[in-house]
LUMVEXMAR-242059 format. One record per residue (C-alpha): z, x, y; residue in three letters; residue number from 1. Coordinates in Angstrom, 2 decimals, decimal comma. Example, Ala and Ser with C-alpha at 12.3 -4.5 7.8 and 13.67 -1.06 7.14 Angstrom:
[[7,80; 12,30; -4,50]; 'ALA'; 1] [[7,14; 13,67; -1,06]; 'SER'; 2] 
***
This chain:
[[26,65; -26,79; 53,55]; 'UNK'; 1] [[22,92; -27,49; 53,51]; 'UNK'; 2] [[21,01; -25,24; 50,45]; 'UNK'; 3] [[18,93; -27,55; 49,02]; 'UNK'; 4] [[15,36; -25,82; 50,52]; 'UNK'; 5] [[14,25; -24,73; 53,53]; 'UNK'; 6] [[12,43; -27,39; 53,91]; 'UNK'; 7] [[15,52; -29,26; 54,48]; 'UNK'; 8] [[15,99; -27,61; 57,83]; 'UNK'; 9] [[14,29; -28,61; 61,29]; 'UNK'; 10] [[11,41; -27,09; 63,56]; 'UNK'; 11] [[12,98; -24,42; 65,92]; 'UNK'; 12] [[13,40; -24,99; 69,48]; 'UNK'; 13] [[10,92; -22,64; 70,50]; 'UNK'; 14] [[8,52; -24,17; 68,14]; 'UNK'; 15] [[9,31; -27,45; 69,16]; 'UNK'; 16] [[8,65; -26,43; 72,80]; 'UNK'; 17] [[5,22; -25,21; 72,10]; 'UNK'; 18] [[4,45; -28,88; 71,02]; 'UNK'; 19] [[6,00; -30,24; 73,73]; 'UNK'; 20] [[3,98; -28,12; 76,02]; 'UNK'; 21] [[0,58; -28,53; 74,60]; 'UNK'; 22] [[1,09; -32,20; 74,32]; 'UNK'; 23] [[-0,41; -33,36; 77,69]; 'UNK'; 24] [[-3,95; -33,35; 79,08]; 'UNK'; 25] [[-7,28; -32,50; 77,37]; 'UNK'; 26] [[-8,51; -29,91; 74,83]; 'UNK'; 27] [[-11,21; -29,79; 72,63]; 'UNK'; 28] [[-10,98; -31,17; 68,97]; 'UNK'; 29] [[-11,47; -29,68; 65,37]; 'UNK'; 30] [[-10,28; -26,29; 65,67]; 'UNK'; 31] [[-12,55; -25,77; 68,67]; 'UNK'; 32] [[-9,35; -25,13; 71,31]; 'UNK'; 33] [[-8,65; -21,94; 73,50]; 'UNK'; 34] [[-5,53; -22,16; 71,96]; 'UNK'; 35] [[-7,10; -22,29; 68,11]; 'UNK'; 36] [[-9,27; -19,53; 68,83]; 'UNK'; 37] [[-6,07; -17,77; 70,06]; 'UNK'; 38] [[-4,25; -18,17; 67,52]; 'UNK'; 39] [[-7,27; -17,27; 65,19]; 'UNK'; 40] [[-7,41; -13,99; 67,09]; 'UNK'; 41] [[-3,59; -13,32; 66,56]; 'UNK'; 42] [[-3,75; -13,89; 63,20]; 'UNK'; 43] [[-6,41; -11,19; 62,87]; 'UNK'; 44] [[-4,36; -8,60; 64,94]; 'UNK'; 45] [[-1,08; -9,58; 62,42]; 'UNK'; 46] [[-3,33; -8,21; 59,59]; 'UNK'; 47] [[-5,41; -5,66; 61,20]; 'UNK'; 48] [[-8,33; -7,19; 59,86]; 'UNK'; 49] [[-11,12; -9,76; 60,56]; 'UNK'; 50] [[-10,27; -13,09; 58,81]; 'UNK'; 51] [[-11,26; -16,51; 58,72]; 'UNK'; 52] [[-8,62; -19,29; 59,59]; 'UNK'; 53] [[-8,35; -22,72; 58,15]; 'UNK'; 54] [[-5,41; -24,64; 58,82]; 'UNK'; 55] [[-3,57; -27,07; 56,51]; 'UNK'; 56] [[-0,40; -29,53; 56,39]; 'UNK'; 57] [[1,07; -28,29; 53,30]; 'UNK'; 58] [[1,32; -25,61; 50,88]; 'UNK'; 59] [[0,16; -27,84; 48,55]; 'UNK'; 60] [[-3,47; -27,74; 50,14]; 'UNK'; 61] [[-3,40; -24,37; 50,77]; 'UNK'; 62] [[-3,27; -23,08; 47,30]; 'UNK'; 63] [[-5,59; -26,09; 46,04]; 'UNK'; 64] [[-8,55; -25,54; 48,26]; 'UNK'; 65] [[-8,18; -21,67; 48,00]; 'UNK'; 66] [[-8,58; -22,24; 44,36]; 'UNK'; 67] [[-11,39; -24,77; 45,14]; 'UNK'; 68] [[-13,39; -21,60; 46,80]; 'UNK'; 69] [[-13,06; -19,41; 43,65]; 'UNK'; 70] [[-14,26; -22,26; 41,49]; 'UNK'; 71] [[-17,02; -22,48; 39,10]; 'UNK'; 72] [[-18,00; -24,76; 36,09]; 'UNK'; 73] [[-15,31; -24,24; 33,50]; 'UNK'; 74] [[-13,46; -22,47; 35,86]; 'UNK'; 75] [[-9,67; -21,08; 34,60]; 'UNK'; 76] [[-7,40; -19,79; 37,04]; 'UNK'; 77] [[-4,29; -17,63; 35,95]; 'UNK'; 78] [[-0,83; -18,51; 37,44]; 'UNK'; 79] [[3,06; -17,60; 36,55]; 'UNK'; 80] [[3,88; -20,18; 34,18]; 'UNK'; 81] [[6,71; -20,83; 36,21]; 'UNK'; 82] [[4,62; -20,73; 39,81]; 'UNK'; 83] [[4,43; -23,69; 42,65]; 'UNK'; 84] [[0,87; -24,17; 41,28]; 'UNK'; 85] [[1,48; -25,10; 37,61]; 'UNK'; 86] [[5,18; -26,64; 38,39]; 'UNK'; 87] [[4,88; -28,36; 41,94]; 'UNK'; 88] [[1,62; -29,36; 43,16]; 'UNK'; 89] [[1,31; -32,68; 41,06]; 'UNK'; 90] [[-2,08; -31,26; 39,80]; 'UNK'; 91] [[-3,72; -31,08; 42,59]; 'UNK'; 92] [[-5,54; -27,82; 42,61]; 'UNK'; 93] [[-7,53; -29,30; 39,47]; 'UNK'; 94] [[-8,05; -32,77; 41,26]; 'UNK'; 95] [[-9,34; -30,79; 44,42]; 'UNK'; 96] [[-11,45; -28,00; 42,42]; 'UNK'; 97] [[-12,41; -30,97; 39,73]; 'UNK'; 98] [[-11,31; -29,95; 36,93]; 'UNK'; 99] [[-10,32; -26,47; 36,58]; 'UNK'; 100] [[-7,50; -25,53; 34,39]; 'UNK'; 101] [[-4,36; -23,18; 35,21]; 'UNK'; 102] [[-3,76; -21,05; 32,70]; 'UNK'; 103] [[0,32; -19,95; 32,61]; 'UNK'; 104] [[0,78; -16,06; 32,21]; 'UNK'; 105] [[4,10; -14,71; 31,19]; 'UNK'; 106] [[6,20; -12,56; 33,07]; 'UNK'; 107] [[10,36; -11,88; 34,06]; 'UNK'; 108] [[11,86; -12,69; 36,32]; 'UNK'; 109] [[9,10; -14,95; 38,12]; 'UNK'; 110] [[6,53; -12,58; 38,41]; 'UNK'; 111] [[3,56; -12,35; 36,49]; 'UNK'; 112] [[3,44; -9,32; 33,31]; 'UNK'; 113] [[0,14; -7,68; 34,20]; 'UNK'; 114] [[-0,14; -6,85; 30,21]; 'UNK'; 115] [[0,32; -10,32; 29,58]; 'UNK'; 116] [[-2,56; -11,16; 32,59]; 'UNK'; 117] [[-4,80; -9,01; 30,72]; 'UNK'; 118] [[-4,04; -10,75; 27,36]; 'UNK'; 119] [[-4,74; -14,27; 28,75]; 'UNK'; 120] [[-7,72; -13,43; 30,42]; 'UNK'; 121] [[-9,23; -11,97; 27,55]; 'UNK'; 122] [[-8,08; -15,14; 25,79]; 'UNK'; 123] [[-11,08; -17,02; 28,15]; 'UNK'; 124] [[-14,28; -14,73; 27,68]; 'UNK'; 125] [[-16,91; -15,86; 30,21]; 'UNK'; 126] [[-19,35; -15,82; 27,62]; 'UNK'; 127] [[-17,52; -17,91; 25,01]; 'UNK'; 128] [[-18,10; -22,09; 26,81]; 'UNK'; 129] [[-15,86; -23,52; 24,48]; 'UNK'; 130] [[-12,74; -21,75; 26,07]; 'UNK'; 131] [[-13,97; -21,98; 29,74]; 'UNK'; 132] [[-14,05; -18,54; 32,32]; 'UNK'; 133] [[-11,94; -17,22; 34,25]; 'UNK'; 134] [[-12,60; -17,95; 38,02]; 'UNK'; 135] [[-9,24; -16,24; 39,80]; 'UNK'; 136] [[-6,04; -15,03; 39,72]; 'UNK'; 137] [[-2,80; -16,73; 41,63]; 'UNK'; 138] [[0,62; -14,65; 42,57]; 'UNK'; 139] [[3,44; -15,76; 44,18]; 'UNK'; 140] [[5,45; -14,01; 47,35]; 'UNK'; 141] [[8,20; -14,12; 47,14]; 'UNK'; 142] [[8,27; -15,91; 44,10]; 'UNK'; 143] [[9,54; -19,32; 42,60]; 'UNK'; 144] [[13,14; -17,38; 42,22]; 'UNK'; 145] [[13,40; -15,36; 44,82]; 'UNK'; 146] [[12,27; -12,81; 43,58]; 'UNK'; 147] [[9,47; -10,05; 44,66]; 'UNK'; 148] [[6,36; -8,95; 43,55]; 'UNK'; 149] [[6,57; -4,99; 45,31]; 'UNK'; 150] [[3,27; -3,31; 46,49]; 'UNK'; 151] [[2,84; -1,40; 43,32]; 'UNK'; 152] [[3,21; -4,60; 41,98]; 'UNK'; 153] [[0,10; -6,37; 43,52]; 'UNK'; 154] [[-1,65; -3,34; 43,27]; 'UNK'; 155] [[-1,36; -3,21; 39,53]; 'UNK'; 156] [[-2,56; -7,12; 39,29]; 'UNK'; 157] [[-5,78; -6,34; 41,85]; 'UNK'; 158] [[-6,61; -3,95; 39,50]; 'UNK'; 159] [[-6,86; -6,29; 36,94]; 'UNK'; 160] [[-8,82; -8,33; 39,03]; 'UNK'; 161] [[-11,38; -6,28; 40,13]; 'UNK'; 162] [[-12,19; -5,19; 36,64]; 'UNK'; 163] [[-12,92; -8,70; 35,92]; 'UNK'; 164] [[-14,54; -9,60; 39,26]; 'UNK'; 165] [[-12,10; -12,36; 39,65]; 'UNK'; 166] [[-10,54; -12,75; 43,42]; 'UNK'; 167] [[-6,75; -12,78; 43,89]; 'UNK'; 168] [[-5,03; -15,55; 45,59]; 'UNK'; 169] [[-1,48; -15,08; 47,18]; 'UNK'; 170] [[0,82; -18,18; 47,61]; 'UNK'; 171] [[2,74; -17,00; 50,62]; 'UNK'; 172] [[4,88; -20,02; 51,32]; 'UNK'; 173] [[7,87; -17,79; 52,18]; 'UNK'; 174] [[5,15; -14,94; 53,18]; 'UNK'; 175] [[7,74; -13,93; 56,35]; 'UNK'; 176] [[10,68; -13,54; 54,16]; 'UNK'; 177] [[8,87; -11,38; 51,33]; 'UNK'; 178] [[7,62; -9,16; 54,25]; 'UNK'; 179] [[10,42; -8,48; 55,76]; 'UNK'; 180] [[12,23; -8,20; 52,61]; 'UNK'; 181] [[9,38; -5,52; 51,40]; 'UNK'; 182] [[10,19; -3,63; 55,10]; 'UNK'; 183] [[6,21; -3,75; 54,89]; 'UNK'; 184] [[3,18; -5,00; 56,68]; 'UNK'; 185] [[0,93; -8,10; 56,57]; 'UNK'; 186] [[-2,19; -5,80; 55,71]; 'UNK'; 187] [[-0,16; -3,83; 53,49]; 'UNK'; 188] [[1,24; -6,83; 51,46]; 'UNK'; 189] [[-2,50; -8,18; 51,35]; 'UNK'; 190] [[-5,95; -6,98; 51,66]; 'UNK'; 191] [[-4,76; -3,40; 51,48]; 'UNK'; 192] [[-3,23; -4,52; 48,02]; 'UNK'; 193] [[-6,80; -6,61; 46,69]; 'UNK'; 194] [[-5,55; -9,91; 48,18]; 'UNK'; 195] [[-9,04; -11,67; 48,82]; 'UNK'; 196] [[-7,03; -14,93; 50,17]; 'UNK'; 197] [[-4,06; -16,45; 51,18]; 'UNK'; 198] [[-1,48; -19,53; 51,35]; 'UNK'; 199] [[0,16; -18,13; 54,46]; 'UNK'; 200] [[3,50; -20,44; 55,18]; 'UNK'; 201] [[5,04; -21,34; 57,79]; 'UNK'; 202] [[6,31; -24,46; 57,99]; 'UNK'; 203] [[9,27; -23,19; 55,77]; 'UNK'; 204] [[10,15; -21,13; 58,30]; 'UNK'; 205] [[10,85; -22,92; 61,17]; 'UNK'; 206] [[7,52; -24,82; 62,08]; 'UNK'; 207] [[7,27; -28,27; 62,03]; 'UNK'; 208] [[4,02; -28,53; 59,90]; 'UNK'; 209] [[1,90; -25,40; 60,09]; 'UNK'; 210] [[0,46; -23,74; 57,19]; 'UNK'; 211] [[-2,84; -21,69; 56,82]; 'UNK'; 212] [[-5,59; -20,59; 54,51]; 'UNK'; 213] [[-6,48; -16,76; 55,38]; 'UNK'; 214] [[-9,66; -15,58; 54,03]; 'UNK'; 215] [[-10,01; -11,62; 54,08]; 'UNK'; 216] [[-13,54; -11,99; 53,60]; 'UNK'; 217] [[-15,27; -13,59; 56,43]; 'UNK'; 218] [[-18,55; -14,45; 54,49]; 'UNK'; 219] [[-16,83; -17,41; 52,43]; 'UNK'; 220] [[-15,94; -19,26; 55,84]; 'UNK'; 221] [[-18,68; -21,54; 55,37]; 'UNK'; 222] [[-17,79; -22,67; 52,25]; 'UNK'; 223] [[-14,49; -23,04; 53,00]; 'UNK'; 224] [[-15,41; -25,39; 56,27]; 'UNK'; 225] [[-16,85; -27,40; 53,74]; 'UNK'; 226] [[-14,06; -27,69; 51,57]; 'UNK'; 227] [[-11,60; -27,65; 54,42]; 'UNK'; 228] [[-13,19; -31,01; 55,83]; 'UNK'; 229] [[-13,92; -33,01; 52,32]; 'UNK'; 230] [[-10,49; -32,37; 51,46]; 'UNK'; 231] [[-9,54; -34,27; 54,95]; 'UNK'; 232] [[-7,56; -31,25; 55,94]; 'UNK'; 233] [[-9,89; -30,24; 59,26]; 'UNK'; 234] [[-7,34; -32,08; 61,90]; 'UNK'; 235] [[-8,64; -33,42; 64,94]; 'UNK'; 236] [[-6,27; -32,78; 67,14]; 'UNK'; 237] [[-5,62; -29,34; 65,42]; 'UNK'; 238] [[-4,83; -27,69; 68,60]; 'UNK'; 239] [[-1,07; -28,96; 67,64]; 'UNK'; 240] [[-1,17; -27,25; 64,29]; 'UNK'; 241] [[-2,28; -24,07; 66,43]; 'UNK'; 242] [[0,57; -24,88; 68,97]; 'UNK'; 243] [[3,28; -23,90; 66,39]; 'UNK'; 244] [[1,64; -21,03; 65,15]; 'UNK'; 245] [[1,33; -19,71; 68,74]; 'UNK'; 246] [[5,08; -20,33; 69,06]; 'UNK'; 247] [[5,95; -18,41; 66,07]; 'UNK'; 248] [[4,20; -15,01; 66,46]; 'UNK'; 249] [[5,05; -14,89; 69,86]; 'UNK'; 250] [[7,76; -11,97; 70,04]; 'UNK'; 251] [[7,90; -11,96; 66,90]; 'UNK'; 252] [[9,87; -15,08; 66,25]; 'UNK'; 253] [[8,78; -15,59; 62,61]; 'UNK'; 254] [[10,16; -12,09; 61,58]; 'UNK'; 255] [[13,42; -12,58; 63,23]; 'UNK'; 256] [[14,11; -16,21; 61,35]; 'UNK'; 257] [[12,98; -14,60; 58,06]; 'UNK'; 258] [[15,43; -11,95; 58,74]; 'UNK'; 259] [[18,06; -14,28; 59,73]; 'UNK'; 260] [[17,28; -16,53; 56,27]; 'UNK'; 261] [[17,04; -13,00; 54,08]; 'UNK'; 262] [[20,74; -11,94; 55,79]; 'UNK'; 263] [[22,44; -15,38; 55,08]; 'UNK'; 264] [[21,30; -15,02; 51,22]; 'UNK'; 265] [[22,51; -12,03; 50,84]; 'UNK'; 266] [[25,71; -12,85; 52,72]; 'UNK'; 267] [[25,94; -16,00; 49,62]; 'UNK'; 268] [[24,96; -13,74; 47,35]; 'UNK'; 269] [[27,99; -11,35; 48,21]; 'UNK'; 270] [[30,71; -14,81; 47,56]; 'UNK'; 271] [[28,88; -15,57; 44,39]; 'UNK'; 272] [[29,73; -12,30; 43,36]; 'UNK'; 273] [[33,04; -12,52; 44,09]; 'UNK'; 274] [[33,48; -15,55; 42,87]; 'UNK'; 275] [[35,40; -16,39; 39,28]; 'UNK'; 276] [[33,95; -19,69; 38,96]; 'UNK'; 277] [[29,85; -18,54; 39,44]; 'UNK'; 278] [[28,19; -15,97; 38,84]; 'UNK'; 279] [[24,45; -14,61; 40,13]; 'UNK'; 280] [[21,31; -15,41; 37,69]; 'UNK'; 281] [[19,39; -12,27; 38,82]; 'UNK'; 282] [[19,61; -10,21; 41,90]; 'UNK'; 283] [[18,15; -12,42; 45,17]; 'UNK'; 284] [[15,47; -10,28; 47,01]; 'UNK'; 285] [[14,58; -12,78; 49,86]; 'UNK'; 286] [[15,89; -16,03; 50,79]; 'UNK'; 287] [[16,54; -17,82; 47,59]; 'UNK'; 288] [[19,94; -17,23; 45,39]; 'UNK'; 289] [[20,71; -18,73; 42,13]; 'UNK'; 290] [[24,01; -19,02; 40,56]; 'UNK'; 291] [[24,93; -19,86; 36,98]; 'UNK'; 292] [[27,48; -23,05; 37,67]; 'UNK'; 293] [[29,31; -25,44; 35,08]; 'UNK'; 294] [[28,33; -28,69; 35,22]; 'UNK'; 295] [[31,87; -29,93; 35,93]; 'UNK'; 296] [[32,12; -26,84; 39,00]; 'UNK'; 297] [[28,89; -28,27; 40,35]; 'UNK'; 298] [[29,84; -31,82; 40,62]; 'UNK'; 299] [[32,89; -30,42; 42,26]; 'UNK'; 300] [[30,97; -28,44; 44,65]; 'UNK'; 301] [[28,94; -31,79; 45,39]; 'UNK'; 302] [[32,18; -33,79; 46,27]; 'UNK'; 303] [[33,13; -30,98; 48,70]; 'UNK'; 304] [[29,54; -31,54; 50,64]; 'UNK'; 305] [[27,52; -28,67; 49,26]; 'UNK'; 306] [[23,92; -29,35; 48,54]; 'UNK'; 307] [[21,81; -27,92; 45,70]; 'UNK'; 308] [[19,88; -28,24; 43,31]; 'UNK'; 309] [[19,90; -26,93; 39,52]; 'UNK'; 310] [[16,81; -25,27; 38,19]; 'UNK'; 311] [[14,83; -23,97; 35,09]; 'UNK'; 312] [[16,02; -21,93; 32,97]; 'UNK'; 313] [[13,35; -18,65; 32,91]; 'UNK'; 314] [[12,09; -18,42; 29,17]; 'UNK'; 315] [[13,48; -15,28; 28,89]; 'UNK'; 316] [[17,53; -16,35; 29,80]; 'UNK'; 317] [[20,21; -18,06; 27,67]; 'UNK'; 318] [[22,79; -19,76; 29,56]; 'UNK'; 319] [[25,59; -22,14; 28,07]; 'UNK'; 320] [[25,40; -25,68; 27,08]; 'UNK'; 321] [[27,48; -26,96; 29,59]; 'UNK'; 322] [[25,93; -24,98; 32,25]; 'UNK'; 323] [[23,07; -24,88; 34,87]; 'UNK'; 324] [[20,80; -21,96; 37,05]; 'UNK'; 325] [[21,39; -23,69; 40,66]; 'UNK'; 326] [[18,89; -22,69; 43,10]; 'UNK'; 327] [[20,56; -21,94; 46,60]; 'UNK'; 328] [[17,98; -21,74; 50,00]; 'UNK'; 329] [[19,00; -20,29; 53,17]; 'UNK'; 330] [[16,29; -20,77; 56,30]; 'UNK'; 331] [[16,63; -20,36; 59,76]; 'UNK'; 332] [[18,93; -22,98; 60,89]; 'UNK'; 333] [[21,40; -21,65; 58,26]; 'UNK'; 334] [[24,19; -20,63; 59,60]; 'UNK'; 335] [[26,98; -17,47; 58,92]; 'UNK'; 336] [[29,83; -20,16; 59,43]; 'UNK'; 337] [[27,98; -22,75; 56,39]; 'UNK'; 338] [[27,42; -19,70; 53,95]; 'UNK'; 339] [[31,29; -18,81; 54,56]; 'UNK'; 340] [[32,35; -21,98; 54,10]; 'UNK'; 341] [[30,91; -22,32; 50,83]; 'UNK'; 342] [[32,52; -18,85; 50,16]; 'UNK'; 343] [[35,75; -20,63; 50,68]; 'UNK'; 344] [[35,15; -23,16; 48,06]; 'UNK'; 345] [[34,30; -20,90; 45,44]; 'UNK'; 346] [[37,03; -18,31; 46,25]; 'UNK'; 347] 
***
């Protein structure tokens, strides 16, 4: 009863395959394949939209070097004060940009208040050095809680953006599974909604180690080349990163495990409510669930063989002393038979 992440779970088979596949002979270096330029070209029909491609090994570099491109002296970027960026990335979107700052912007429920957006970026007037300047904007999708930011949503913080000339970054790590969730599309979900780039994930959901930068405006591919190789993420042999990616578009593969991942959460979600022993924190809208749990009930669950992981509190919840939010993650490789099982234990 594996829910620690989905990060937890393997590469699928297919996936696996691909590298298996494109393992053998010759094939030229630096992002320079057939096969890169393939996958380039998919990437552009997913989003109905001419983009530039950079790919990564983690998440982590994604959303650092995307923030590196919007950077400028003094440079402030505004994030969820609970997001990957401010909580997870060991600081390293200001090692990588040198020394910008994230500023954390309130909001329920893991998504970001656009009143409160406002409020901070008026906080940091451009013309005022002492406080620094805004440089961009940072969202989550789905978010650190499973949560979603809807189309509206994004709309509402684009406007924001474009007011203040400030590009919008999204941090798609689950990207698939707050798609499908949305019943939307990729250029719907994006540059249709002012997203000027992206953290597009995949590796999450069920590649090996594949993640992307997505620029919706070609003309900053030059930069980014730049920033792409002095941050040592321009692989050599890229053509495997490109392998995986070709594996998991093709018939649509990284919709169907999102689905499967979004179905097994809400199948969890449906015990927890049932349960008399935990109870739901919010509502899950993708992949993630979180359950308010005794301490005593979790270390119970633990001797049983269930895995995961309490989490923060949200500023704007109270929970008991002797209690914890537990964050549950379903992927993939999750299975109907493990989610039941757990069902059983909390019955």
């Amino acid at each position: 009863m594996i829910f620690a992440s989905d990060n937890w779970a393997g590469a699928h088979p297919k996936v696996s395959a691909a590298l298996a596949t494109h393992s053998g002979g010759f094939s030229r270096g630096y992002g320079d394949s057939d096969l890169d330029r393939k996958v380039a070209q998919t990437f552009a029909e997913i989003f109905d939209h001419e983009v530039a491609v950079f790919f990564v090994g983690t998440g982590t570099a994604a959303n650092a070097l995307s923030l590196t491109l919007a950077n400028r002296p003094g440079g402030v970027a505004f994030c969820h004060y609970a997001s990957h960026a401010i909580e997870d990335e060991g600081g390293a979107p200001e090692y990588f940009t040198g020394g910008a700052r994230l500023a954390k912007v309130e909001g329920r429920l893991g998504r970001m208040d656009p009143a409160a957006l406002q409020a901070s970026i008026d906080h940091h007037p451009a013309a005022f050095i002492h406080a620094g300047r805004p440089m961009a904007v940072s969202i989550t999708q789905s978010t650190e809680i499973g949560t979603l930011y809807s189309l509206d949503d994004i709309s509402a913080i684009s406007a924001i953006c474009r007011n203040e000339g400030l590009p919008l970054h999204m941090d798609g790590a689950r990207f698939a599974n707050a798609l499908v969730a949305l019943g939307t599309t990729p250029a719907e979900m994006t540059w249709k909604r002012g997203i000027d780039m992206l953290s597009f994930g995949a590796t999450k959901n069920g590649c090996w180690c594949a993640e992307a930068i997505v620029l919706f405006d070609e003309a900053k591919a030059t930069e980014m080349a730049f920033i792409h190789k002095r941050a040592a993420q321009l692989y050599s042999k890229s053509r495997f990163i490109a392998a995986q990616f070709d594996a998991y578009f093709e018939d649509g593969l990284w919709l169907e495990n999102a689905r499967h991942a979004n179905a097994l959460a809400a199948r969890l979600a449906g015990h927890i409510r049932a349960s008399r022993k935990l109870r739901l924190a919010w509502e899950p809208q993708a992949n993630e669930v979180f359950a308010v749990i005794a301490k005593k009930e979790q270390e119970r669950l633990a001797g049983k063989g269930a895995v995961f992981f309490p989490w923060h509190t949200p500023h704007e919840m109270e929970i008991a002393a002797d209690e914890d939010i537990c964050r549950f993650v379903t992927s993939f490789a999750t299975t109907a038979d493990m989610v039941d099982a757990f069902g059983e234990l909390i019955g």
